[in-house]
VOPAGU-2260 file (C-alpha; in pm, 1 decimal, decimal comma):
REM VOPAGU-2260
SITE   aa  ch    i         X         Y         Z
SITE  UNK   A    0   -1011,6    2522,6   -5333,7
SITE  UNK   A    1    -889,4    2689,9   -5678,7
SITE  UNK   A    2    -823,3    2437,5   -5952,9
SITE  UNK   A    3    -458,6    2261,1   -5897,2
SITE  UNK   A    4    -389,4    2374,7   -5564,7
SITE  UNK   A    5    -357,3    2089,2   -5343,2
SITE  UNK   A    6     -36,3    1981,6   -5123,4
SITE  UNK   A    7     262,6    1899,8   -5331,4
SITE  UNK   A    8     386,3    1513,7   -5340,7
SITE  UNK   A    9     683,8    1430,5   -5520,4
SITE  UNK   A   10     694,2    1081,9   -5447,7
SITE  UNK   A   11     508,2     818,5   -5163,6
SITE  UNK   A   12     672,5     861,7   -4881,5
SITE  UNK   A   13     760,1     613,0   -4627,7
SITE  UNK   A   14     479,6     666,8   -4407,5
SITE  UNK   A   15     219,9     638,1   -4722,2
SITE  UNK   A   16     409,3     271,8   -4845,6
SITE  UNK   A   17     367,6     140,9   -4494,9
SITE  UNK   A   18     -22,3     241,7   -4490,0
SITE  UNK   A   19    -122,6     178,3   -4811,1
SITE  UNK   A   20    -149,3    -193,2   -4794,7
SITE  UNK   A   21    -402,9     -74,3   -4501,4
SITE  UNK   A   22    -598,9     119,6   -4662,2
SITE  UNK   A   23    -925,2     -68,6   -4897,6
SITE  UNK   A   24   -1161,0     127,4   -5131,0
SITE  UNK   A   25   -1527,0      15,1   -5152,9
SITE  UNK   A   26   -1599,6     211,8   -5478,1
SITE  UNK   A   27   -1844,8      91,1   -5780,1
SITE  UNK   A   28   -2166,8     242,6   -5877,5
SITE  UNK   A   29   -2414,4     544,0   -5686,0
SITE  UNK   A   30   -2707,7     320,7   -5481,9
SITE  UNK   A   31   -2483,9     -31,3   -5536,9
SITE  UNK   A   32   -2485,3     -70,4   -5131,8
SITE  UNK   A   33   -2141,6      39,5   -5044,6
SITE  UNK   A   34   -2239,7     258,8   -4765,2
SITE  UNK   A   35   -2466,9     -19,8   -4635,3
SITE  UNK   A   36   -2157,5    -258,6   -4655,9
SITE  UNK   A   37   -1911,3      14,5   -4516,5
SITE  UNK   A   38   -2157,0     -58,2   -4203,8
SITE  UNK   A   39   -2166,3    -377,2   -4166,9
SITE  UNK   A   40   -1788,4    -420,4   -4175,1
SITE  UNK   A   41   -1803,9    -101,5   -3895,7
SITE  UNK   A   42   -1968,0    -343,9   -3660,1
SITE  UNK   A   43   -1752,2    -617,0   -3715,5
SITE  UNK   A   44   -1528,4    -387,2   -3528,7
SITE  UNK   A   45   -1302,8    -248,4   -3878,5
SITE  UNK   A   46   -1220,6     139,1   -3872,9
SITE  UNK   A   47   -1443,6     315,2   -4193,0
SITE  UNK   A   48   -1426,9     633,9   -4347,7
SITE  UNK   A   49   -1761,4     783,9   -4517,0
SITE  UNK   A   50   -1787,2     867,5   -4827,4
SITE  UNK   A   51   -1731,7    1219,8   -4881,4
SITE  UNK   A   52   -1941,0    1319,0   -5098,0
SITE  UNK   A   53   -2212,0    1265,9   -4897,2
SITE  UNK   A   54   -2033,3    1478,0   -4620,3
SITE  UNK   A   55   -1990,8    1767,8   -4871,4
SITE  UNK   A   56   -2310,9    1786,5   -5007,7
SITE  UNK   A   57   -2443,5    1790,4   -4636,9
SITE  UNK   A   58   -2210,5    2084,1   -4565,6
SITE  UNK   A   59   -2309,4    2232,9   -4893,7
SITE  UNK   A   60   -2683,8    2215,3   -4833,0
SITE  UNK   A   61   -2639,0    2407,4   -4445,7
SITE  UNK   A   62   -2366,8    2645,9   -4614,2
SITE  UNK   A   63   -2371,5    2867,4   -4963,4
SITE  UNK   A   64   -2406,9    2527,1   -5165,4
SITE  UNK   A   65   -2159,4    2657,0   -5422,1
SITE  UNK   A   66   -1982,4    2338,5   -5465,8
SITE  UNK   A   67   -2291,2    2054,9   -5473,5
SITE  UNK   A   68   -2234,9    1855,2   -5744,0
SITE  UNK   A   69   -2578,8    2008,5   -5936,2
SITE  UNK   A   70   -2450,4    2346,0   -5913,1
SITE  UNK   A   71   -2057,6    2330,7   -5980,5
SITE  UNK   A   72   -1934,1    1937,9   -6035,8
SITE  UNK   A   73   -1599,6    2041,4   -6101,4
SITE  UNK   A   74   -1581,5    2218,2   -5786,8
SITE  UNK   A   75   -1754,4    1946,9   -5582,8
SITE  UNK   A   76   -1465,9    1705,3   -5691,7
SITE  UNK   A   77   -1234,2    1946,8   -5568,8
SITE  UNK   A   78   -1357,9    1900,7   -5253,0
SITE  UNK   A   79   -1345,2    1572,4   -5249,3
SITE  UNK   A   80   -1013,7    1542,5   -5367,2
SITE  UNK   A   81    -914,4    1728,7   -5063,6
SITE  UNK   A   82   -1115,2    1632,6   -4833,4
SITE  UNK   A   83   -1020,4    1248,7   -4917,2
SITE  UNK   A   84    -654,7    1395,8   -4891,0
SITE  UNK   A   85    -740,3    1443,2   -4531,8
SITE  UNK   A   86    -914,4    1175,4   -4461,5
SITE  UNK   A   87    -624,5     957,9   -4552,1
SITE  UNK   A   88    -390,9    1143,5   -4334,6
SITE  UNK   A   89    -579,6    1089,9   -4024,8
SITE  UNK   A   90    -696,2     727,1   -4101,2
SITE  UNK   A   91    -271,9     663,0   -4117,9
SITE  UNK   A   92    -234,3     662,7   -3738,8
SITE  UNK   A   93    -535,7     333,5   -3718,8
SITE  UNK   A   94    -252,3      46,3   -3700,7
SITE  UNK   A   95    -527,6    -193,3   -3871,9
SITE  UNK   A   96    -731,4    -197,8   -4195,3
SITE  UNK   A   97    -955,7      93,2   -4268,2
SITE  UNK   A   98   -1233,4      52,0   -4546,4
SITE  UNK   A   99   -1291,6     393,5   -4733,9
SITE  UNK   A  100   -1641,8     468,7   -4896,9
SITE  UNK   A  101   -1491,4     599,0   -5233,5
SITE  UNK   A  102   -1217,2     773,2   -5184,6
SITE  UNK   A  103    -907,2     996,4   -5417,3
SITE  UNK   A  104    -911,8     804,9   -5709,0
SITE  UNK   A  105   -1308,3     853,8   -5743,2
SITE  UNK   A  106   -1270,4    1180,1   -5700,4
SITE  UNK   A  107    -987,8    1252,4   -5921,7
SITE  UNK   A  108   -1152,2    1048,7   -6180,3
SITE  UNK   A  109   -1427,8    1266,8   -6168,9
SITE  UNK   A  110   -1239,6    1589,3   -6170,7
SITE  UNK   A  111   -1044,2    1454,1   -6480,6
SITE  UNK   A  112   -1361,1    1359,7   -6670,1
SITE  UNK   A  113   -1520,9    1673,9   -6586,7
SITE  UNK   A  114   -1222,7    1887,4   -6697,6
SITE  UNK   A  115    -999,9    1697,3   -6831,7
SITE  UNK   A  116    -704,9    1821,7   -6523,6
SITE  UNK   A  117    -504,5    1515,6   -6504,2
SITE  UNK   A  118    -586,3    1496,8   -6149,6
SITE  UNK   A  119    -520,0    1085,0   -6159,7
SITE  UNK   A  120    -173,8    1101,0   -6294,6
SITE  UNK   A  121     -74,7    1328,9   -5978,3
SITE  UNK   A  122    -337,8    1149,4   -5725,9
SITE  UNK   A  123    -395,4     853,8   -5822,3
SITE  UNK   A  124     -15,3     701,5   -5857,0
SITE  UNK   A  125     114,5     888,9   -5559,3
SITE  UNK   A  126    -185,5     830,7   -5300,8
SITE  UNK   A  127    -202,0     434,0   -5319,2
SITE  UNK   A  128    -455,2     169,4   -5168,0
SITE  UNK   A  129    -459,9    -153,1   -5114,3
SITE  UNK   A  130    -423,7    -369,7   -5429,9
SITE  UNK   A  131    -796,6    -504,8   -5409,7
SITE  UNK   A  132   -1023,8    -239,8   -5470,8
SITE  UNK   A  133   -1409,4    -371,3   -5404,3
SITE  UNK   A  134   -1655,5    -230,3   -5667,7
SITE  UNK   A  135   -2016,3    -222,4   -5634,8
SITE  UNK   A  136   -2226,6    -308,5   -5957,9
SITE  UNK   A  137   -2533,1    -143,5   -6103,8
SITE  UNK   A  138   -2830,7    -270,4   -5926,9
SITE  UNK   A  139   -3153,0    -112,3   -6014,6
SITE  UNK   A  140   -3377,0    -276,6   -5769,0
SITE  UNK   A  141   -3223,2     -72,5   -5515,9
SITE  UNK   A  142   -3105,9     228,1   -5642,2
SITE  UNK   A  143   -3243,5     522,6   -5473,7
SITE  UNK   A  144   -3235,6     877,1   -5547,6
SITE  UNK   A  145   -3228,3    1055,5   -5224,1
SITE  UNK   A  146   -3194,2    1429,9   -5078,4
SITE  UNK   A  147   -2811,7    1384,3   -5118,7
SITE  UNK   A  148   -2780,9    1173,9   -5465,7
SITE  UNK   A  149   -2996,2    1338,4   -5723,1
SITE  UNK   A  150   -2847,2    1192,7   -6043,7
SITE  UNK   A  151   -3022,6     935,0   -6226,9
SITE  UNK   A  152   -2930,4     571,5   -6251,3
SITE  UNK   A  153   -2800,8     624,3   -6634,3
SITE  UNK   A  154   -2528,4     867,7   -6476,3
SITE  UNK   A  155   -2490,5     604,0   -6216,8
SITE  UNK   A  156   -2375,1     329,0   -6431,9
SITE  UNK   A  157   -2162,5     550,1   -6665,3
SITE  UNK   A  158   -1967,6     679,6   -6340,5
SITE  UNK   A  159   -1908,5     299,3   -6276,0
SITE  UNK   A  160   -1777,4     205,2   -6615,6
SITE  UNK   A  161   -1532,9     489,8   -6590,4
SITE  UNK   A  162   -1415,4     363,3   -6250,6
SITE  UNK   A  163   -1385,4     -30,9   -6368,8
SITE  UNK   A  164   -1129,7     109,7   -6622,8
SITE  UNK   A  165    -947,0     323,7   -6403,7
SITE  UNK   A  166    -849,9     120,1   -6112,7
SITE  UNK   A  167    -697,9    -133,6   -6366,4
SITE  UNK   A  168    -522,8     139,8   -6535,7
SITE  UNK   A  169    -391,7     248,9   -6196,7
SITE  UNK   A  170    -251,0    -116,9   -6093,8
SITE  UNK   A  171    -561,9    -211,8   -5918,9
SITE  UNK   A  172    -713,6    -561,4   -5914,3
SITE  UNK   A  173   -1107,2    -521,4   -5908,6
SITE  UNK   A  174   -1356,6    -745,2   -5737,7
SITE  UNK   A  175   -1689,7    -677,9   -5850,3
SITE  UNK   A  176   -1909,7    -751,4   -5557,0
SITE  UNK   A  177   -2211,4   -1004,8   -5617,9
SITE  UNK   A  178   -2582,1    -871,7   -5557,8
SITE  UNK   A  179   -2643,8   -1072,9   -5221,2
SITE  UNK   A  180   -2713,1    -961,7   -4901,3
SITE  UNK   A  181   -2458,7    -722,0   -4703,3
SITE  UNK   A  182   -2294,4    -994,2   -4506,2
SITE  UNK   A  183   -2252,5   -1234,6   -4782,2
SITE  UNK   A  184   -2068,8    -911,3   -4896,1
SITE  UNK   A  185   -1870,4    -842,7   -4592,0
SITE  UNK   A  186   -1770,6   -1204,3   -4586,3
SITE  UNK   A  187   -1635,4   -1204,1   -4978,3
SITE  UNK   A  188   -1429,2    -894,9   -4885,7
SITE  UNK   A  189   -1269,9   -1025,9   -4560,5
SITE  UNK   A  190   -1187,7   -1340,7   -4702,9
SITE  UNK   A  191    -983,8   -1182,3   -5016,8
SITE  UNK   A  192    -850,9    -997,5   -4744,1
SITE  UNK   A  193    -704,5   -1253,8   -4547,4
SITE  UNK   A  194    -900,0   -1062,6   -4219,1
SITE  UNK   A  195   -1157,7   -1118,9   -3971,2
């Protein structure tokens, strides 16, 4: 996707006010244990979206792997941004709460700090979430670079400062999770949810 060419939004709709209030990030820093939590709220029977990052980079490592994140960051963040665009649009028909491993306003971040686009002035205020936004903290005791995550833990931690100042900045209250055990975090972020 060329740089700025993404579907037009003027303003919310009505559709995207109703399912907002649905729709919770689990964002904070690389290796914090999102995707483990994103699981364990899965089998408490809660609809979850992947992260997609980790989606592109496994499309980009069976395709041309033009846009991984080591080769072209700019255009890996352009993917996300769309493919997060999508994801939202398809998690708006599930009538209940759907928890989203990072999301549009990670990847917007990123493609503004990469480029300086202002990709969150035109995302991230038009393409809301739910006003609780769950952040994972830096936890080096189980950070792991992997096959898919190559970056180091410094890069890590300076992705998550960027992201506790821009979900404020966008309205957002942040919870920063505690280091416990995944359903000591499941059970912090249903109960400031109000769900099950």
């Amino acid at each position: 996707m060329a740089a700025g060419h993404y579907p037009a939004y003027d303003t919310p709709s009505i559709s995207e006010i109703i399912v907002m209030d649905r729709f919770v990030i689990l964002s904070g820093c690389s290796g914090g244990g999102k995707s483990t939590l994103l699981e364990a709220l899965k089998r408490r029977g809660h609809h979850v979206v992947a992260e997609p990052g980790r989606r592109i980079v496994t499309e980009e490592l069976a395709g041309d792997g033009a846009a991984l994140p080591w080769v072209d960051a700019a255009a890996f963040a352009r993917r996300a941004i769309a493919m997060s665009l999508a994801d939202r649009e398809e998690a708006a028909s599930v009538p209940d709460t759907v928890f989203f491993d990072r999301g549009l306003i990670d990847a917007a971040s990123a493609l503004e700090h990469l480029t300086g686009e202002p990709a969150l002035a035109s995302f991230g205020r038009l393409h809301r979430y739910n006003r609780h936004v769950f952040l994972t903290p830096p936890w080096p005791e189980i950070y792991a670079a992997d096959h898919e995550r190559r970056h180091d833990f410094s890069a890590a931690v300076a992705e998550y400062e960027r992201l506790c100042a821009v979900y404020p900045r966008l309205g957002y209250e942040i919870h920063i999770l505690p280091k416990v055990g995944v359903q000591q975090r499941a059970d912090a972020v249903c109960s400031i949810l109000g769900i099950e």
